[in-house]
C-alpha positions as MATLAB code, in Angstrom:
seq = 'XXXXXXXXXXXXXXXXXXXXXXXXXXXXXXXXXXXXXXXXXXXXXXXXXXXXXXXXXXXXXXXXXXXXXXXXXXXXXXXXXXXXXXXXXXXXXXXXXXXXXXXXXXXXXXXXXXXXXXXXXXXXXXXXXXXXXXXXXXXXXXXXXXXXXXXXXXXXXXXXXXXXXXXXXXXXXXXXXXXXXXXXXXXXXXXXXXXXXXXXXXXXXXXXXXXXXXXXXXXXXXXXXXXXXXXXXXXXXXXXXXXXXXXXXXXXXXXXXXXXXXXXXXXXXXXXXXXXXXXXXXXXXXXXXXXXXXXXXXXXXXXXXX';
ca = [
      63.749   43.971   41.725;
      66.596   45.497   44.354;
      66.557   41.863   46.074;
      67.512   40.646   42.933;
      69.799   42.821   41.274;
      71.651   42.094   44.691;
      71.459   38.712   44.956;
      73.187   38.545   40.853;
      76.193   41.177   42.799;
      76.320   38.937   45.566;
      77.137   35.491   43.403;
      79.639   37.705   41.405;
      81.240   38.901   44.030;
      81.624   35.256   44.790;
      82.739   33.774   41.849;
      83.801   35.663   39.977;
      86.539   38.048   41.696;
      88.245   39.190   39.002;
      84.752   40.443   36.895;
      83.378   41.689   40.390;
      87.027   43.626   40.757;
      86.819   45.137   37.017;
      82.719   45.604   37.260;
      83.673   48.547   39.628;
      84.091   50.629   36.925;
      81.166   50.033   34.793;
      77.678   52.489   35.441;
      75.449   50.818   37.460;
      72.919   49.455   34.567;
      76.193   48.061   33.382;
      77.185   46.071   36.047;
      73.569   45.169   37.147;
      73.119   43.779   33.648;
      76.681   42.166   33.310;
      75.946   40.203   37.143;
      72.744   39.209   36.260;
      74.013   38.069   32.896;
      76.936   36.205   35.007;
      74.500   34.559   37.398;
      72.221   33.287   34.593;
      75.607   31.492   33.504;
      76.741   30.378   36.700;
      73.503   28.245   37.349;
      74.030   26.804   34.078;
      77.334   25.976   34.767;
      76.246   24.305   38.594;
      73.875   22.386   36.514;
      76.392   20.909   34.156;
      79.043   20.232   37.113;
      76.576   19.284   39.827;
      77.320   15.516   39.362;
      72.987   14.920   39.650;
      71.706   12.270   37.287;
      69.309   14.796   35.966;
      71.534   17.405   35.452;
      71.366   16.475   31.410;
      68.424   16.073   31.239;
      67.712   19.785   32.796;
      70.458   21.232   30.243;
      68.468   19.396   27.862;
      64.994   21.161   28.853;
      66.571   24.509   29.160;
      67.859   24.067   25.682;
      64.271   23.039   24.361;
      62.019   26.353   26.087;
      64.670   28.590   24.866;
      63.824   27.349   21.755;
      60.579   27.882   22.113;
      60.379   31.198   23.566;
      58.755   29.728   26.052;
      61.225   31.826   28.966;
      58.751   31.422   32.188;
      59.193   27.589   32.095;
      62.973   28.270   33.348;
      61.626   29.084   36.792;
      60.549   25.618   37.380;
      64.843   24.675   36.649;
      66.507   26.221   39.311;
      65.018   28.717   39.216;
      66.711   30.077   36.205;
      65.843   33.434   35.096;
      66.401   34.634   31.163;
      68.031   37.940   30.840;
      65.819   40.453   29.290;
      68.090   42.577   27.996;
      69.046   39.523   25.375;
      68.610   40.634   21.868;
      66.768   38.110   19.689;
      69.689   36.785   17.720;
      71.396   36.157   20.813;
      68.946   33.071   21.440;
      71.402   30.657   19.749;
      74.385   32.092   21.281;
      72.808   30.793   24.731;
      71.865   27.469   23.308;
      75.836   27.197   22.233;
      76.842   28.451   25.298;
      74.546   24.962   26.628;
      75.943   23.006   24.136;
      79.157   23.342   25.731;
      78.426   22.462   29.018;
      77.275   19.350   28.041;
      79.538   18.676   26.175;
      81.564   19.297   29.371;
      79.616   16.159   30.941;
      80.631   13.660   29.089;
      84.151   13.982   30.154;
      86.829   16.063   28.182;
      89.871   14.403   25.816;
      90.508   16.704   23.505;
      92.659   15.321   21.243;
      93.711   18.753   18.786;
      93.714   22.473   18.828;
      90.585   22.624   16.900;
      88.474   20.704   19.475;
      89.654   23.066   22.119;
      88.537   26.735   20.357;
      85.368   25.278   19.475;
      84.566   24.388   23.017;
      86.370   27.913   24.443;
      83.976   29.405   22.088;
      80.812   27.329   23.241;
      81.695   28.145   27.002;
      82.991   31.439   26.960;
      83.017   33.090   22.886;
      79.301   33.003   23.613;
      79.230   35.004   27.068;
      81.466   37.754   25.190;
      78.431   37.866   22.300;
      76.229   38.143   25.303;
      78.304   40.811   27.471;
      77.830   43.152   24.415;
      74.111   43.016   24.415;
      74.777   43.560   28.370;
      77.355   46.649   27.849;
      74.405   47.693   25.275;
      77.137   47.486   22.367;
      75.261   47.164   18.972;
      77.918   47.189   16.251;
      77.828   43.364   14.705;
      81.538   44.328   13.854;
      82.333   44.091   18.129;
      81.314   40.336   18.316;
      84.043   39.030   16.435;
      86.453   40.352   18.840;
      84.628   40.243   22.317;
      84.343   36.206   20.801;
      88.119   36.246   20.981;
      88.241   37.959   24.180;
      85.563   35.191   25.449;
      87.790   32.726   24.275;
      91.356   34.207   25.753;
      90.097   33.914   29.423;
      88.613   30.721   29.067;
      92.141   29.481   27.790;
      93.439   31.263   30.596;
      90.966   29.333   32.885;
      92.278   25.841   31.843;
      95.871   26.938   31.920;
      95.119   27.562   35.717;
      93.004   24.656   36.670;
      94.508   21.883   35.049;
      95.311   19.344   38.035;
      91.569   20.369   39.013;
      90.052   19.376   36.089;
      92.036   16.038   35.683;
      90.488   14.919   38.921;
      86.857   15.671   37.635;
      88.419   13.228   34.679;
      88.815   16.332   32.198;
      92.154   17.065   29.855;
      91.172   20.532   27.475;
      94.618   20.642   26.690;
      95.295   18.778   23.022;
      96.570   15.290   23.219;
      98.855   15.818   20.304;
     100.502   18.685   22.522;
     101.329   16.393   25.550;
     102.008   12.588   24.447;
      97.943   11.990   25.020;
      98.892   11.777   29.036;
      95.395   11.051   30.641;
      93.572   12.558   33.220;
      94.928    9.940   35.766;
      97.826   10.500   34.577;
      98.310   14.192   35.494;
      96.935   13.543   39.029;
      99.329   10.767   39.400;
     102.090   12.991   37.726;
     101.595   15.926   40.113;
     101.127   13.584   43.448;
     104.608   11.194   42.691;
     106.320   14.501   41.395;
     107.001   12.577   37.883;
     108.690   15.020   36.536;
     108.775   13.672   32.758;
     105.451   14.585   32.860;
     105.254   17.495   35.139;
     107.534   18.714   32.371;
     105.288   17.581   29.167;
     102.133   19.164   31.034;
     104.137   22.584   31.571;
     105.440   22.669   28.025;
     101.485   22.427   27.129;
     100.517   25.056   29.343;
     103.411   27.313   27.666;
     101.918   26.215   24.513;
      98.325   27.259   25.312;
      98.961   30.957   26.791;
     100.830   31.551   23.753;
      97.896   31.164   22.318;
      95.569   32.718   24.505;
      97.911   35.818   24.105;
      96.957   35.813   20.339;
      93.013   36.041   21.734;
      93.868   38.608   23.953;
      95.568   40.887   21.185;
      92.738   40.371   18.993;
      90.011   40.851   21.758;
      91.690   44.211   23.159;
      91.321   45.274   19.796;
      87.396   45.642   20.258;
      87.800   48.070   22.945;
      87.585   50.577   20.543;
      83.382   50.427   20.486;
      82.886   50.947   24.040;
      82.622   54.051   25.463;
      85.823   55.159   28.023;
      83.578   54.385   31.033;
      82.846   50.507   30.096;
      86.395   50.123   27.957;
      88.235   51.031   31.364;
      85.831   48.322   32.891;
      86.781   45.743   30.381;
      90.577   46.124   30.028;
      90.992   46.017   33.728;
      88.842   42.854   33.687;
      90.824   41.413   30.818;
      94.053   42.229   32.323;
      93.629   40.781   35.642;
      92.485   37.533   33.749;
      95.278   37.482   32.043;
      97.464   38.154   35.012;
      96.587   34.408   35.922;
      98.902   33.328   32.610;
     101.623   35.766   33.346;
     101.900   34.408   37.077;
     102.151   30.992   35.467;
     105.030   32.040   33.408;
     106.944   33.357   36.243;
     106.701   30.349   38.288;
     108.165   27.984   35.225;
     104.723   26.825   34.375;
     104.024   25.026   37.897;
     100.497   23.681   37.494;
     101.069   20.569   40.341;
     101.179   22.196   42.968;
      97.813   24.270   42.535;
      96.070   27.120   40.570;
      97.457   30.441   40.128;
      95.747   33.505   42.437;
      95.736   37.175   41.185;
      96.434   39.109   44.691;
      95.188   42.293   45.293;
      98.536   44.395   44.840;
      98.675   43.252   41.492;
      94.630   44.264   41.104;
      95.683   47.543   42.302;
      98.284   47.633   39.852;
      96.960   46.264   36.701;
      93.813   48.709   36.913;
      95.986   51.806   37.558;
      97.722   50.710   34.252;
      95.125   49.419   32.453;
      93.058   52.866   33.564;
      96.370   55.429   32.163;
      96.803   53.303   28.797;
      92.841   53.872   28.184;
      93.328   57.752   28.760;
      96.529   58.004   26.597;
      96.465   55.311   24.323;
      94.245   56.095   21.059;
      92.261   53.301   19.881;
      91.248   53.003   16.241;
      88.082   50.580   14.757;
      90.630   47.410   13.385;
      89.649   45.156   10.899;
      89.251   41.308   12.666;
      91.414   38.825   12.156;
      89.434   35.782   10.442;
      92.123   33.263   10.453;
      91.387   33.235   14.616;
      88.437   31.660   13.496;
      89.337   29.128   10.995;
      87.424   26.196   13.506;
      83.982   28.519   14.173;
      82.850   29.422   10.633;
      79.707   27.215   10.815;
      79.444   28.630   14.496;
      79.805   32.090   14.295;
      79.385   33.593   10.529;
      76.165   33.734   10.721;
      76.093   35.814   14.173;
      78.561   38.641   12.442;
      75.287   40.253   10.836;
      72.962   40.131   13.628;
];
């Protein structure tokens, strides 16, 4: 059990610095139920971007035993492991969550705002649904917001990586926002310095952390049912996410040249702040915001009352 609950640290600590930096803070269950819930994800995700011809095919099968309860059967996929600790009604979060990646295989053109929350959702709104059963947070009323939170970093995450995703043939952000400018395009864009369309991408970045910011507002909102311990943990995780976007703004939007890096000054810096506005700052239960999700109602109303 020890070699385990190591090994899910160990693939945290790898790749995923900023939760790894944050997860610190958390009590031990905490963070040994938040890394194994992050290395359940990450084979998932290796699945979906491993390039294999099966790699479907195994999303596919994963999706079906889930289904069916049937959680031993994973060990024969990559050696996937369910986590225990995953309330029944969080069953077809996970398939969602699956549903996204491959969606993510078939190559990504999103073409309006719409199709882009609904996948941030699948990929990421569904790992915040999950975190709560991991931070052992049962009020139904916290999903809506740790959705939005879910859903701010992953906006966040395409903001950073767009040149790397156009070379795996992937655009999340909206057609209408940048002129439809392909995949090719943007490689092409950032390797002949075309600065027309350096320019276009940029003002579509600007237009996408803009809207993760409205995410963010709404998901720091939901701090308010954790306990200090674990809402420390969180805002420090959110904030150094989010640092990503505010490092983009400073440097003009530059996506061609390379994604964005949270150093460990600003780490330092962000958790000493995030840390004093917990201690000082009194948080109140807020009514969510349903118009941030005017594109999930078939997905999520019916998880609000698990």
């Amino acid at each position: 059990m020890g070699s385990q609950v190591d090994d899910n640290k160990l693939v945290l600590k790898k790749n995923g610095k900023s939760f790894y930096w944050a997860g610190k803070l958390l009590p031990k269950k905490d963070i040994n139920r938040a890394a194994e819930l992050y290395s359940f994800c990450r084979i998932l995700d290796d699945i979906a971007d491993s390039g294999e011809a099966d790699s479907h095919k195994n999303l596919t099968n994963v999706k079906s035993i889930i289904k069916k309860n049937t959680f031993s059967e994973l060990k024969n996929i990559h050696s996937i492991k369910y986590p225990k600790f995953l309330k029944e009604s969080s069953k077809k979060v996970v398939i969602d969550l699956i549903e996204g990646l491959i969606l993510d295989q078939k190559g990504i053109l999103f073409k309006k705002e719409e199709e882009l929350i609904r996948y941030s959702y699948h990929v990421a709104g569904t790992v915040g649904i999950m975190m709560c059963d991991a931070l052992k947070c049962d009020n139904v009323l916290a999903k809506s917001f740790a959705i939005d939170l879910g859903i701010a970093m992953q906006l966040t995450n395409i903001a950073r990586d767009v040149l790397e995703d156009a070379k795996m043939g992937r655009r999340y952000l909206p057609g209408c926002w940048v002129q439809n400018i392909s995949p090719k395009e943007i490689v092409l864009a950032a390797k002949t310095n075309d600065l027309k369309k350096i320019h276009i991408i940029s003002k579509g970045i600007k237009k996408l952390l803009i809207l993760a910011e409205q995410y963010y507002l709404s998901g720091e909102k939901g701090f308010s049912f954790l306990p200090f311990n674990t809402r420390v943990a969180i805002s420090v995780a959110s904030g150094v996410y989010r640092e990503i976007g505010v490092q983009l703004e400073n440097e003009n939007y530059n996506w061609q040249n390379g994604r964005q890096i949270t150093s460990i000054f600003s780490k330092i810096k962000i958790t000493l702040f995030k840390t004093l506005k917990e201690i000082f700052y009194l948080r109140y239960k807020k009514k969510h915001n349903s118009e941030l999700h005017i594109y999930l109602e078939n997905l999520v109303n019916d998880k609000k009352g698990n």
